[in-house]
C-alpha positions as CSV (number, residue, x, y, z in Angstrom):
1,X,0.0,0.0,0.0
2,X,1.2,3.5,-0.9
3,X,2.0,5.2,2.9
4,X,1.5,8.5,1.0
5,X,-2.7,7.6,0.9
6,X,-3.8,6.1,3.8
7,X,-7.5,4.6,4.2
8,X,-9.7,3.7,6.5
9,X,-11.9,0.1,5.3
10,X,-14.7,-0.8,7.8
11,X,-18.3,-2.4,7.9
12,X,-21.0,-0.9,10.1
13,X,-24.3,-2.4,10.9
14,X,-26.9,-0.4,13.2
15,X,-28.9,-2.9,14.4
16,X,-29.3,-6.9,13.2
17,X,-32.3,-8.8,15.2
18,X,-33.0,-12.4,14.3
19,X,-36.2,-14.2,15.8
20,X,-38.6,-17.0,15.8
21,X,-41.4,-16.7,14.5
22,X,-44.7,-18.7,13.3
23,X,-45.6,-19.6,9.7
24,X,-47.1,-16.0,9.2
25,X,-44.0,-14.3,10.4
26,X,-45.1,-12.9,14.0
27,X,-42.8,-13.0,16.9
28,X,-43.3,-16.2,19.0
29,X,-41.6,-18.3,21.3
30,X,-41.8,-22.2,19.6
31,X,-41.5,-25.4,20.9
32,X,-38.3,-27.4,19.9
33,X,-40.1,-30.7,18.8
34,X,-41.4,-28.6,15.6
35,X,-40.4,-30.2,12.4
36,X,-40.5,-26.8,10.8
37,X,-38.5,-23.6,12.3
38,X,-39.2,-20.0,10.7
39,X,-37.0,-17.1,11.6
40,X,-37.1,-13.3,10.6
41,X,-33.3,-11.6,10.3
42,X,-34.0,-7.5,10.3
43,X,-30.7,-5.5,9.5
44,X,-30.8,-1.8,9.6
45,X,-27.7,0.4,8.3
46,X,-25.4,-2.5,6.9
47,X,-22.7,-0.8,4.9
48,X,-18.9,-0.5,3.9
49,X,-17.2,2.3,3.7
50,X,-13.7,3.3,2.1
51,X,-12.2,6.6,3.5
52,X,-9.5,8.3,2.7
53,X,-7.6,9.4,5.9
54,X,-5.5,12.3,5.9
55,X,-2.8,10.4,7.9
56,X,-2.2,7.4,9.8
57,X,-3.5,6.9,13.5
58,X,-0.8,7.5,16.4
59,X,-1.6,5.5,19.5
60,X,0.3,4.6,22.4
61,X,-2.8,2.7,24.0
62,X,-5.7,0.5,23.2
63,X,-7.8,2.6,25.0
64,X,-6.9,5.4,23.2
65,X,-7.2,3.5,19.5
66,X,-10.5,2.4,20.7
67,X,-11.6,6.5,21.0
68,X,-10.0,7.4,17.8
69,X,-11.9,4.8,15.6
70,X,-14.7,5.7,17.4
71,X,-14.3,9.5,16.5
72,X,-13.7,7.7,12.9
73,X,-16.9,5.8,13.2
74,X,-19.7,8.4,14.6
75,X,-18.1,11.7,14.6
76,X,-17.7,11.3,10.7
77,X,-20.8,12.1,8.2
78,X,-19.6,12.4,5.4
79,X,-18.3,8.1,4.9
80,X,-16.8,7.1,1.0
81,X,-19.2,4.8,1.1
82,X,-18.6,1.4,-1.7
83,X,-22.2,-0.1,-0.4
84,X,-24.5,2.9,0.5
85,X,-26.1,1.8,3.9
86,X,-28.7,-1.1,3.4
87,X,-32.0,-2.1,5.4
88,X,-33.2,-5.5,4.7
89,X,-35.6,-8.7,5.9
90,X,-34.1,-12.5,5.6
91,X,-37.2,-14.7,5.8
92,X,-35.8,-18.2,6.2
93,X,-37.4,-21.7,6.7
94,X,-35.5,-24.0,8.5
95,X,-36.6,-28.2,7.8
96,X,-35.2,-30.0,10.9
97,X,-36.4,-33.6,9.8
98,X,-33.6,-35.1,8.9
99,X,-35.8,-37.9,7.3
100,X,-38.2,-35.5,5.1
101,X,-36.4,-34.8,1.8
102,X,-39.7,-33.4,-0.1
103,X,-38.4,-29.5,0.9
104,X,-35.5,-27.9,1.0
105,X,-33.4,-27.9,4.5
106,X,-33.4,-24.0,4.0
107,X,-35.4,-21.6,2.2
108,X,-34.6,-18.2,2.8
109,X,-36.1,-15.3,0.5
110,X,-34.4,-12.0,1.0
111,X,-36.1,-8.0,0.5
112,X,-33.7,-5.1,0.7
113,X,-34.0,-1.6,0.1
114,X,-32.3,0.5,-2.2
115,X,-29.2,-0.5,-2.8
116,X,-26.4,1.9,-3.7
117,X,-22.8,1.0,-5.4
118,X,-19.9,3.2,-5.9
119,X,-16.0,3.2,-6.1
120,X,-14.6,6.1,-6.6
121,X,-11.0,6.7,-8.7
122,X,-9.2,7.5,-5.1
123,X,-10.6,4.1,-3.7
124,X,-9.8,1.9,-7.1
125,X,-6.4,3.3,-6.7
126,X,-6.5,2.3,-3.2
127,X,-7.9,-0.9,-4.0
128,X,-5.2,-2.0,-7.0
129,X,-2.2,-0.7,-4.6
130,X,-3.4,-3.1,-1.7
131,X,-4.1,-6.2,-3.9
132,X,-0.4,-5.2,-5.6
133,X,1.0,-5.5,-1.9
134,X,-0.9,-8.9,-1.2
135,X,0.5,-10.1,-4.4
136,X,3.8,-9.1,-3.7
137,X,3.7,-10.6,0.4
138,X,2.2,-14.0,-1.7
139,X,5.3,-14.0,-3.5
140,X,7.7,-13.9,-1.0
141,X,6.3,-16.4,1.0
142,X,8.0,-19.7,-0.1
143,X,11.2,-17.4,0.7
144,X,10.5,-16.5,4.3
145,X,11.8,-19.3,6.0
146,X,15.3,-18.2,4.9
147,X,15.1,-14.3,5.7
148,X,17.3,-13.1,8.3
149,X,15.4,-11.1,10.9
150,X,18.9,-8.6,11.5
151,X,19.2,-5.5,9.2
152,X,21.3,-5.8,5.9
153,X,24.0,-3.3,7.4
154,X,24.6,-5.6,10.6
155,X,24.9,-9.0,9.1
156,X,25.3,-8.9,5.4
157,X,26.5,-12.1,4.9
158,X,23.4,-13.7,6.6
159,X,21.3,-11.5,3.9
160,X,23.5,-13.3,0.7
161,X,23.0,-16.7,2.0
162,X,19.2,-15.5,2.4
163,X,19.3,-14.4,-1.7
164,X,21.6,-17.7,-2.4
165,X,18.6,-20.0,-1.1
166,X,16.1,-18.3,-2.7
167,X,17.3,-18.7,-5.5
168,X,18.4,-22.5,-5.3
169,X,15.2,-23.1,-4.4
170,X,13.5,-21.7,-7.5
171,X,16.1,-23.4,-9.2
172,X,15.9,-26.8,-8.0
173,X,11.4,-26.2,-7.9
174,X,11.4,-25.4,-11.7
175,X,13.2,-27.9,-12.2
């Protein structure tokens, strides 16, 4: 990732309440011997949010990174949001006979709201510069076992046997 553009990446979800309900989707408390379950998932204000910070959080506690991505989270109106903030209903179905195969084990229908996509060119950039940096950490994995964990300048002979073995071992694996 580019240090010069730091971001801030988060979900946020006001409320999600699942319950049980009875086969015409009211609130009720229901016996566990039922062969049929129904339950109602509400979500209100599920969305993602890419922002562009102007620089990089300084804590020295987790208390005090706690309050700062707080201040992040409610102080700040004006999210870059990817998924514009969603309200929705999961009705699901749930078939506990393990011996009754003439209906699905689940069947769920789903009804959102309006719902609002965007990336903008500051947060595609973002986005190519972090997959970039998790392509370049995938590389270097099969080579990690041999880096040293002293700086170049105080043993630089460890750091040529590191680039030695790296290399053999591409040799030998194409090969």
């Amino acid at each position: 990732c580019n240090p010069q553009n730091p971001f801030a990446l988060g979900v946020t979800l006001e409320t999600l309440h699942i319950e049980s309900t009875d086969e015409n989707w009211e609130p009720k408390f229901l016996s566990e011997k039922a062969s049929v379950s129904y339950k109602l998932l509400s979500m209100r204000n599920f969305s993602i949010y890419w922002n562009p910070l102007p620089q990089f959080l300084e804590f020295s506690s987790h208390e005090e990174l706690a309050t700062k991505l707080e201040e992040l989270l409610f102080e700040h109106d004006d999210h870059h949001y990817i998924v514009q903030p969603i309200n929705g209903t999961i009705k699901a179905v749930l078939n506990k006979d393990e011996t009754d195969y003439s209906r699905p084990k689940i069947l769920a229908s789903m009804a959102l709201e309006h719902i609002g996509l965007s990336l903008e060119q500051q947060q595609w950039l973002d986005l190519i510069s972090l997959l970039d940096t998790f392509n370049s950490y995938i590389k270097g994995l099969p080579y990690r076992k041999w880096r040293p964990i002293v700086r170049v300048k105080e043993n630089p002979r460890a750091w040529w046997h590191f680039a030695i073995s790296s290399i053999v071992s591409e040799t030998k694996w194409k090969k």
